[in-house]
VEXDREN-2710 file (C-alpha; in Angstrom, 1 decimal):
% VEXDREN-2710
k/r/px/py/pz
1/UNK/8.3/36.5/-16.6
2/UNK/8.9/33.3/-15.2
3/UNK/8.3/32.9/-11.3
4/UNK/11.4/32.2/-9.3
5/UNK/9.8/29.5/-7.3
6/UNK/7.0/26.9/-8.5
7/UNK/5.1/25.1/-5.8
8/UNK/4.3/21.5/-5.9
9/UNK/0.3/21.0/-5.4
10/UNK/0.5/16.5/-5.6
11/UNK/0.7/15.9/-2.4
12/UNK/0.4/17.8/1.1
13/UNK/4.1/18.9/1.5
14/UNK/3.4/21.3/-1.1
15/UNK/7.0/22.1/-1.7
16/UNK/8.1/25.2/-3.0
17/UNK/11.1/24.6/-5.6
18/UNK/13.1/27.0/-7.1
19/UNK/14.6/26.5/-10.8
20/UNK/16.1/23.2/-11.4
21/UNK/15.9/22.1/-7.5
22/UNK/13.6/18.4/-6.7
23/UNK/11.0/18.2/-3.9
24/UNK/11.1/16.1/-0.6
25/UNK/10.0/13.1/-3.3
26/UNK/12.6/13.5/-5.2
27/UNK/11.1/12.5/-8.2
28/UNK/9.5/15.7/-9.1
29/UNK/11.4/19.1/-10.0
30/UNK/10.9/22.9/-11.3
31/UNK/11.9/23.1/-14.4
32/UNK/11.7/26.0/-16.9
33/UNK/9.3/27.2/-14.2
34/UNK/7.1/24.0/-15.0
35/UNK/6.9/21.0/-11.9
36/UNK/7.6/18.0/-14.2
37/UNK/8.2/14.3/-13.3
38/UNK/11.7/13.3/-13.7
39/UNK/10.7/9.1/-13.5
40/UNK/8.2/9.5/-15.7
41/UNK/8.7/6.9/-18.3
42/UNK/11.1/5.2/-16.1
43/UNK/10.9/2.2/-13.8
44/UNK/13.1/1.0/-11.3
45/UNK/12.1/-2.6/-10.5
46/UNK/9.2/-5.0/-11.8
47/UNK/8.0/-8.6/-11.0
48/UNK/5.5/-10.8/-11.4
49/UNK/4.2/-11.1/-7.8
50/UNK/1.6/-13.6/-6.2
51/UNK/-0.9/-11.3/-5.3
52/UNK/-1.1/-12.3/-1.7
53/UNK/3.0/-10.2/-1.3
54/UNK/1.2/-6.8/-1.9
55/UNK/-0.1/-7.9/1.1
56/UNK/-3.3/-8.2/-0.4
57/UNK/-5.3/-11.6/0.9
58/UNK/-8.8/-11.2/0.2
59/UNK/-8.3/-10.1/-3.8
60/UNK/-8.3/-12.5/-6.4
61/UNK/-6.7/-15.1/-3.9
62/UNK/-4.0/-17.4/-5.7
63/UNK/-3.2/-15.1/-8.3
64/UNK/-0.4/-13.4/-10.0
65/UNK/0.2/-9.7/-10.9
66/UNK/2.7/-7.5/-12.7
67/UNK/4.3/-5.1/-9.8
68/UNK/6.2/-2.0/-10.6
69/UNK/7.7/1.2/-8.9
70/UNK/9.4/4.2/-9.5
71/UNK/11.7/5.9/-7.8
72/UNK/11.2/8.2/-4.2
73/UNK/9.2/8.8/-2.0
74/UNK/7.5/11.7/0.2
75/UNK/8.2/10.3/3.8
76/UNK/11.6/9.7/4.9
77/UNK/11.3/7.2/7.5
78/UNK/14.6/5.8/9.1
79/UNK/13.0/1.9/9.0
80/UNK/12.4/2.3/5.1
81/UNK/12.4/-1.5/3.8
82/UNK/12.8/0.1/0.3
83/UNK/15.1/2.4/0.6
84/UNK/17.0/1.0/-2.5
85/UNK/15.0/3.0/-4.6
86/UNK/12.2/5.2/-2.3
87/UNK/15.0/7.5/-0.8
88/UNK/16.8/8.1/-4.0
89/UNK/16.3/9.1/-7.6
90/UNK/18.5/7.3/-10.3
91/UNK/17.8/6.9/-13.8
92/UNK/15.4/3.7/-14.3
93/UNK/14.8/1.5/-18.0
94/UNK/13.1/3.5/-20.1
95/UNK/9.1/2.2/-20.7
96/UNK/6.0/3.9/-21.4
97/UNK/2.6/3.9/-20.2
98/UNK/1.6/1.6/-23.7
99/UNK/4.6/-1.2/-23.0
100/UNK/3.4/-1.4/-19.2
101/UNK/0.1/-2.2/-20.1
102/UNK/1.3/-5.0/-22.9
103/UNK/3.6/-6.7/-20.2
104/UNK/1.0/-6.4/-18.0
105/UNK/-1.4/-8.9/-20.0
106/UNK/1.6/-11.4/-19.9
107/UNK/2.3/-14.4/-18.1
108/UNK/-1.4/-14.6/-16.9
109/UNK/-1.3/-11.3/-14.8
110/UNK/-4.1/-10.0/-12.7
111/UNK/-3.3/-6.5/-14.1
112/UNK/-0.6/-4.3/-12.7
113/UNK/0.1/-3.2/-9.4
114/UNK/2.4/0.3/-8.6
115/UNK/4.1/-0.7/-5.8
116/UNK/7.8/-1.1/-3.7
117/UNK/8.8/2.8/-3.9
118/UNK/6.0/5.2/-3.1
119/UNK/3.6/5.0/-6.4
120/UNK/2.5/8.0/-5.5
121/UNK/4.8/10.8/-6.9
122/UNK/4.6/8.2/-10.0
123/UNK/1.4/9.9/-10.6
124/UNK/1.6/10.6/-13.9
125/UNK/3.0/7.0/-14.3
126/UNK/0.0/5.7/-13.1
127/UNK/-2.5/8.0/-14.3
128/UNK/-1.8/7.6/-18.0
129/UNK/-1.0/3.2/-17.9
130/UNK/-4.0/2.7/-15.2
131/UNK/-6.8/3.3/-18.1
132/UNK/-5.1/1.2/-20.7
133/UNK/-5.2/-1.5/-18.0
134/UNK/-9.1/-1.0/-17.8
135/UNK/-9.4/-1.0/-21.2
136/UNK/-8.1/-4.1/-21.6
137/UNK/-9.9/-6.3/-18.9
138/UNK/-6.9/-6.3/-16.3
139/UNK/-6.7/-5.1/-12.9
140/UNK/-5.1/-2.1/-11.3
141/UNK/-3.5/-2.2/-7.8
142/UNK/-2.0/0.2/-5.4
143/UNK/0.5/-0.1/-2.7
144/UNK/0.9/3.1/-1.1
145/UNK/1.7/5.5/2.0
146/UNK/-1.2/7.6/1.1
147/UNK/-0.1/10.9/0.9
148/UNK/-1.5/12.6/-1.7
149/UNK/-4.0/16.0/-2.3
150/UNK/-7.5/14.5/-2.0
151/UNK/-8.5/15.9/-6.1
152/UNK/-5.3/13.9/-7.5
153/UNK/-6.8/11.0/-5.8
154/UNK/-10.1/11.2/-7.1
155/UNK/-8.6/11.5/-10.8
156/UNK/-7.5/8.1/-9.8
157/UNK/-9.8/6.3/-7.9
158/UNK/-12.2/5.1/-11.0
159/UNK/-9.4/3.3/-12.6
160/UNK/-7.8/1.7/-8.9
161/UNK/-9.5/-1.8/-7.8
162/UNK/-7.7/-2.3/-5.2
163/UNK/-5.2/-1.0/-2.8
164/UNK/-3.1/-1.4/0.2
165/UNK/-2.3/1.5/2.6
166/UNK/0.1/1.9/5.0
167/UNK/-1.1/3.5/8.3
168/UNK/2.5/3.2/10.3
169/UNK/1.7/4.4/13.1
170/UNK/-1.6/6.0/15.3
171/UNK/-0.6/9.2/16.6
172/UNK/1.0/12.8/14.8
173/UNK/4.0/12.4/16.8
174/UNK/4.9/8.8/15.1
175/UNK/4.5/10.1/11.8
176/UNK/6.1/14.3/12.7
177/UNK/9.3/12.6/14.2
178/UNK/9.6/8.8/12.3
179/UNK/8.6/10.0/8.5
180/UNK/7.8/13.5/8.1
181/UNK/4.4/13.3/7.3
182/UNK/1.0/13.6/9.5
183/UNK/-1.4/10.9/10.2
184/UNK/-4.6/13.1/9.2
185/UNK/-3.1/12.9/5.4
186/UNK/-3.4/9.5/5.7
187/UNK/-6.5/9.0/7.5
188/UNK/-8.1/11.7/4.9
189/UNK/-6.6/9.3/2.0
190/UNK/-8.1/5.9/3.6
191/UNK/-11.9/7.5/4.1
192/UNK/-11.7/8.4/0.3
193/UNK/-10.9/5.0/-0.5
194/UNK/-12.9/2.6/1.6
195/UNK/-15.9/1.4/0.2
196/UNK/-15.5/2.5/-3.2
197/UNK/-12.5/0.1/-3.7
198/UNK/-10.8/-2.8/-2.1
199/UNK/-8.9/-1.7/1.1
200/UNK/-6.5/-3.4/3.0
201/UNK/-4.3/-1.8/6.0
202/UNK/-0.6/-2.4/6.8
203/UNK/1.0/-1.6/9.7
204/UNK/4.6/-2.1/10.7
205/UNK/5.0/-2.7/14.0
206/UNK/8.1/-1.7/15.8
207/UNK/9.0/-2.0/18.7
208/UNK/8.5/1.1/21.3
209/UNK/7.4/3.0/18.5
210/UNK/4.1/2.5/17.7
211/UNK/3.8/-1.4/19.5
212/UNK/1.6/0.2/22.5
213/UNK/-1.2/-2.1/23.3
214/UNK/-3.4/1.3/23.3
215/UNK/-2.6/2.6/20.1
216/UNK/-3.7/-0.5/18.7
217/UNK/-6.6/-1.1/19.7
218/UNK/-7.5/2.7/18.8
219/UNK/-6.3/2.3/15.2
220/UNK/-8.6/-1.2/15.2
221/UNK/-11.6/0.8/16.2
222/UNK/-11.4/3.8/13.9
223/UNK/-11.0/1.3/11.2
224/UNK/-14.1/-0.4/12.0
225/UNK/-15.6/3.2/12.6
226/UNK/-15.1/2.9/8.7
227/UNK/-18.2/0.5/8.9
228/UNK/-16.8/-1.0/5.4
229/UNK/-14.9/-4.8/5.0
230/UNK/-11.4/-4.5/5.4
231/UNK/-8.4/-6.7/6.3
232/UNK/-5.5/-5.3/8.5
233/UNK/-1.8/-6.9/8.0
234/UNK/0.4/-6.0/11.3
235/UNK/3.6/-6.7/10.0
236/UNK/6.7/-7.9/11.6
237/UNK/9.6/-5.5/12.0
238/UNK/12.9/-6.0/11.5
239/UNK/16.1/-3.9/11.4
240/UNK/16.8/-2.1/8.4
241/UNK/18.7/0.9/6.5
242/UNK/19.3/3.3/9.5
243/UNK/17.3/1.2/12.0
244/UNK/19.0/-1.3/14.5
245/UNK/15.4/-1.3/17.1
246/UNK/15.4/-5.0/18.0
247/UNK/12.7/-7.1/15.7
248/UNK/9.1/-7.3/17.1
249/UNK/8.8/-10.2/18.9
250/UNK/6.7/-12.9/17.9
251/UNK/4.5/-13.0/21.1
252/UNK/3.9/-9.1/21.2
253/UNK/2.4/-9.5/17.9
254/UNK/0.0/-12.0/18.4
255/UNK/-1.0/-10.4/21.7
256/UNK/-1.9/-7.7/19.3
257/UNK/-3.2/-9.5/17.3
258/UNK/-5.4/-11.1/19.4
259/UNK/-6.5/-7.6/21.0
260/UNK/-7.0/-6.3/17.2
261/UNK/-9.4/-9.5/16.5
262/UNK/-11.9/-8.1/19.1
263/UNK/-12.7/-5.3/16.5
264/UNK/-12.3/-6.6/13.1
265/UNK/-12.5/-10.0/11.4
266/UNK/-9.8/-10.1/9.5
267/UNK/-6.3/-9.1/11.0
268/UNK/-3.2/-10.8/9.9
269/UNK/0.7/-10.9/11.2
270/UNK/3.1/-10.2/8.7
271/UNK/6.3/-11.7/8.3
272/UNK/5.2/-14.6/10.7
273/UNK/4.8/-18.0/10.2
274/UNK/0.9/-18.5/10.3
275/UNK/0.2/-15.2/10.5
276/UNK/-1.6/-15.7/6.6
277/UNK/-4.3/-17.3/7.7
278/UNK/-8.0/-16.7/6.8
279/UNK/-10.4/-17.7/9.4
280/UNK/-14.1/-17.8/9.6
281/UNK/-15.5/-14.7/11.3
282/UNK/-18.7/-17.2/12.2
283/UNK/-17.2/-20.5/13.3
284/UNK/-13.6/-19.8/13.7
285/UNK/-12.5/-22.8/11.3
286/UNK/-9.1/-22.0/8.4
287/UNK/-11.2/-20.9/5.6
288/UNK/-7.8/-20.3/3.9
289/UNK/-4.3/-21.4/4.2
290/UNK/-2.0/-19.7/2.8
291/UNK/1.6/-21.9/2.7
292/UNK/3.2/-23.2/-0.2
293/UNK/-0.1/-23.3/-1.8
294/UNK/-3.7/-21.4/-1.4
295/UNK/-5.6/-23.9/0.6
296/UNK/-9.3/-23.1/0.3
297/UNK/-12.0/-24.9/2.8
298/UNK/-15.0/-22.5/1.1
299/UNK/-17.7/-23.1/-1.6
300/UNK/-18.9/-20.0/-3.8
301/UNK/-17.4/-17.6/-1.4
302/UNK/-18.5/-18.9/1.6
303/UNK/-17.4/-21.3/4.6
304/UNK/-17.7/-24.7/3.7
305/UNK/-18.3/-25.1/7.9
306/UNK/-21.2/-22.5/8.7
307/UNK/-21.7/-20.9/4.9
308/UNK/-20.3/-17.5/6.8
309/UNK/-19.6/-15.7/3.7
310/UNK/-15.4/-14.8/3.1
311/UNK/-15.5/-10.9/2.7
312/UNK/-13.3/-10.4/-1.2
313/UNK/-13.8/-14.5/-2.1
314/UNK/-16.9/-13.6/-4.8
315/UNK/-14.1/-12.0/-6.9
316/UNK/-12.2/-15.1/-7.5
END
């Protein structure tokens, strides 16, 4: 007989869905009494991205990399910056795993990075196109909330190089009332990660949410608890879909910035003029601009100043 109710086992939510009804994601629904992926050989946007707009700043610096995303997502937070497609499911062009990985060895790509909605609840998306990516010498990326069962991510996590997590904010409450999700996912998803690929943090900072001088400086020390190189992009907020908090301002941020800098090298302000730039852990001197163009002052990896060597720069 088949069961009224099939439960969702990807990611923590673990939703329960009865017969033709979509998860929180909704990109995922019980069908015939089977979960089954309803963007699955769709895509709703794609570009060929500079590498450094993931944000990712210390991997393959200068380059260019084929991004695309699905549709949904499994938070639902009010200050979504792609709500477009993350908080809706629409039918996207039709591609499969093999024509993502051919477009992905155009136009001198890195690879392919899943990216703008939440990748994610793509996972069987990414799971089948990430190992044709491999296969053929390119790079695989991911941009992601990090919410997702801890033996899906493993599945994954030989074929991922490199990935950007968001950590939105530093306390249950943030996440329980601003996304519907819990921080411990997260946290659980980031000590998987780092050290076995490249990790870098965003964080959106907005304002009286998750801004508090405290709560940044105890989100820089658990991730140098990590004891692994990372960089950490504190982003610039600004109003969006059903937000209207005032925009960080630009002096708050680089006061925590400054307060995040006591912790870990490499912190960066997003959405900020300035805010790109590299500088020696050792000497303090811009060992990369990052403007119109990359502007390198290293040699072999290292600081052409104090030969400090530039955590990610051996990859290039």
């Amino acid at each position: 007989m088949m069961a009224d109710v099939v439960e969702c086992s990807l990611c923590p939510h673990h939703c329960k869905l009865q017969e033709g009804k979509t998860g929180l994601c909704q990109a995922r629904e019980n069908r015939n009494g089977r979960m089954v992926s309803l963007t699955y050989g769709e895509i709703a946007a794609w570009h060929l991205d500079p590498i450094e707009k993931k944000p990712l700043y210390h991997f393959f610096p200068g380059s260019r990399i084929l991004s695309v995303g699905g549709y949904g997502c499994n938070l639902k937070c009010f200050f979504c910056q792609n709500h477009e497609i993350s908080q809706k499911y629409e039918h996207g062009e039709k591609i499969l795993p093999e024509q993502l990985a051919l477009l992905a060895e155009k136009d001198q790509s890195l690879g392919i990075c899943f990216t703008y909605s939440e990748p994610l609840v793509w996972y069987e998306m990414i799971a089948e196109t990430a190992p044709l990516i491999k296969k053929q010498g390119g790079k695989v990326v991911l941009v992601s909330n990090g919410i997702i069962e801890g033996k899906y991510l493993e599945n994954l996590i030989p074929f991922i190089d490199a990935v950007n997590i968001d950590i939105k904010g530093f306390t249950e409450e943030f996440y329980r009332r601003h996304t519907g999700g819990k921080l411990e996912w997260v946290l659980n998803t980031v000590g998987r990660l780092a050290g076995k690929v490249h990790t870098e943090i965003t964080t959106l900072v907005i304002p009286t949410l998750n801004d508090s001088p405290a709560e940044i400086k105890a989100l820089a020390k658990w991730l140098a608890a990590l004891k692994v190189p990372l960089a950490w992009h504190l982003s610039r907020y600004f109003p969006t879909y059903k937000s209207q908090i005032q925009a960080t301002g630009e002096k708050e941020l680089k006061e925590l910035w400054t307060l995040a800098k006591e912790y870990l090298p490499y912190v960066y302000l997003g959405n900020m003029p300035g805010g790109n730039t590299t500088y020696c852990p050792q000497c303090g001197i811009k060992a990369i601009t990052r403007d119109s163009i990359i502007g390198m002052k290293t040699r072999e990896g290292k600081c052409i100043s104090c030969g400090q060597e530039i955590w990610g720069l051996g990859l290039a």
